[in-house]
N, C-alpha and C positions, 0 to 999 in steps of 0.2 A: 614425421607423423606424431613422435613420442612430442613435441615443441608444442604442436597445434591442441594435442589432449590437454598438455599442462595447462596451456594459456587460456581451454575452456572451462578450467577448473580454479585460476586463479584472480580471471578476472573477473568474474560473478562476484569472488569475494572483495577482494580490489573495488568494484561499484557499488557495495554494501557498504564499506566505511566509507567511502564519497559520501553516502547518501546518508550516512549516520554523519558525517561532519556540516554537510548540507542544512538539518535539522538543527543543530547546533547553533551555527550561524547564524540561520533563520532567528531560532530563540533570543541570540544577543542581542540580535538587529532590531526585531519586531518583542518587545521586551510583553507587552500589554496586549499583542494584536495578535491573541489565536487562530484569528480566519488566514491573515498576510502568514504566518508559520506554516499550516496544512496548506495555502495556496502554493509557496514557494516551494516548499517539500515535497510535494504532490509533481509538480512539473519537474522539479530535479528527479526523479525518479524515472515519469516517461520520456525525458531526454536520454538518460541515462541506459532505460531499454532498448528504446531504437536503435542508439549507438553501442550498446552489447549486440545485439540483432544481427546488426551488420557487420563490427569489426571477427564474431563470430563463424560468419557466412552461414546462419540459421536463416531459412525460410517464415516467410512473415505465417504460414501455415504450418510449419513445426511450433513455429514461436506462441499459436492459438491468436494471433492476432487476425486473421482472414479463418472466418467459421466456414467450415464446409455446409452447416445448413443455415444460414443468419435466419432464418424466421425463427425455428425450435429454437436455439440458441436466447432470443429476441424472448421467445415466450416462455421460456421456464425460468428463466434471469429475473423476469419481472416476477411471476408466481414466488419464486424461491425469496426473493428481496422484500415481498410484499408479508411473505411468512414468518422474516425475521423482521423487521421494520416495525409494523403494527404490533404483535406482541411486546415489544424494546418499549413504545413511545408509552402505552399501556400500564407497562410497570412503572415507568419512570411516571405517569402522573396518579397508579395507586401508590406510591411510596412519597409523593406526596401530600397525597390525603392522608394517609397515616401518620405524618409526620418525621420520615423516617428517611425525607430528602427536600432540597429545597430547588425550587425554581423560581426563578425571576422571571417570573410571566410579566409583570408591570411593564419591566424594562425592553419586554419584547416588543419591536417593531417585522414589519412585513419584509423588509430589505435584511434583517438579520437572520431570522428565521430562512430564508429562502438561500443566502448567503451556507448558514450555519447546516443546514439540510443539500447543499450543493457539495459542499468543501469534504462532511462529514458520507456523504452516503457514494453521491455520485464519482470524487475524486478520490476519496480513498480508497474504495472496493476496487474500481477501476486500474487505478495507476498501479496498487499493492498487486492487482493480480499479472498486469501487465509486465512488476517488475520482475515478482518473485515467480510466480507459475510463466509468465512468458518468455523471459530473459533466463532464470538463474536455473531452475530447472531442466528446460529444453536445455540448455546447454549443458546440462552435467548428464542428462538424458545418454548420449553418445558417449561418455567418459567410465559414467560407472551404473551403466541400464538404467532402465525402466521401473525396475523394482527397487531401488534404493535412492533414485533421485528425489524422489517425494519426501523420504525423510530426511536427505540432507538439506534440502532447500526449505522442511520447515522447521531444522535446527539453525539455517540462518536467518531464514525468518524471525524465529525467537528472538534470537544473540541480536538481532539491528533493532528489534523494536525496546531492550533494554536503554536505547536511546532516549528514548520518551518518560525513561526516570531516573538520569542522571546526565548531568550534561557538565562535560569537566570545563567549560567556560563559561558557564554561569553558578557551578558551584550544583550543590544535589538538589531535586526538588522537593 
């Protein structure tokens, strides 16, 4: 039982550097193509939960993947998204006006935008919650409770997303 604790404790972090060397990768390979980075990144992630999910023997309803109410769930996801989203896009085009950011609306097409609003809202909230709240948490859930798995899972939250500003194969950003 001492084996099974360790190994829900170590391999959360164990699929944290995959998923930060994942990013990595991603960057050398797709040097110029921020969409091919978050897409790649994005699916190494929810591969990466399912098979924490399982090699853990967490339920896909521990894991918050199977909502016990999908409507609620359905409707305050969207209210909640639409509360952070619309304010976000808001600022970013008064800090435009101001001068005090730049968009490249010229170079915007419909296929990027849709792309860049997929990859950025839809896949990242998703996959991120998937890996970190559904995978890394649930499973430390059983190890060290309910009260402190939140904050280790959003100290490894933190420490994986220093990824996104240094990447020792391509040198620091």
């Amino acid at each position: 039982m001492v084996q099974y604790k360790f190994f829900k404790v170590v391999l959360p972090i164990l699929f944290t550097i995959v998923a930060c060397i994942s990013i990595w990768v991603s960057e050398l390979v797709f040097s110029d193509q921020v969409l091919y980075v978050a897409l790649v990144s994005h699916i190494v992630l929810v591969i990466l939960a399912f098979l924490g999910i399982v090699l853990t023997r967490l339920s896909f309803r521990e894991a918050g993947v199977i909502s016990p109410n999908l409507r609620y769930s359905l409707y305050w996801g969207f209210y909640l998204s639409l509360s952070v989203c619309l304010p976000a896009i808001a600022l970013a085009f008064l800090l435009h006006g101001l001068g005090y950011a730049s968009l490249r609306i010229q170079n915007l097409t419909i296929y990027v935008l849709l792309m860049t609003l997929f990859t950025s809202l839809a896949l990242g909230g998703l996959c991120e919650e998937l890996f970190f709240r559904g995978f890394v948490q649930s499973s430390l859930n059983d190890v060290i409770g309910y009260k402190v798995s939140p904050i280790a899972s959003g100290i490894i939250f933190g420490v994986a997303h220093l990824s996104n500003y240094v990447n020792p194969l391509t040198g620091v950003k």
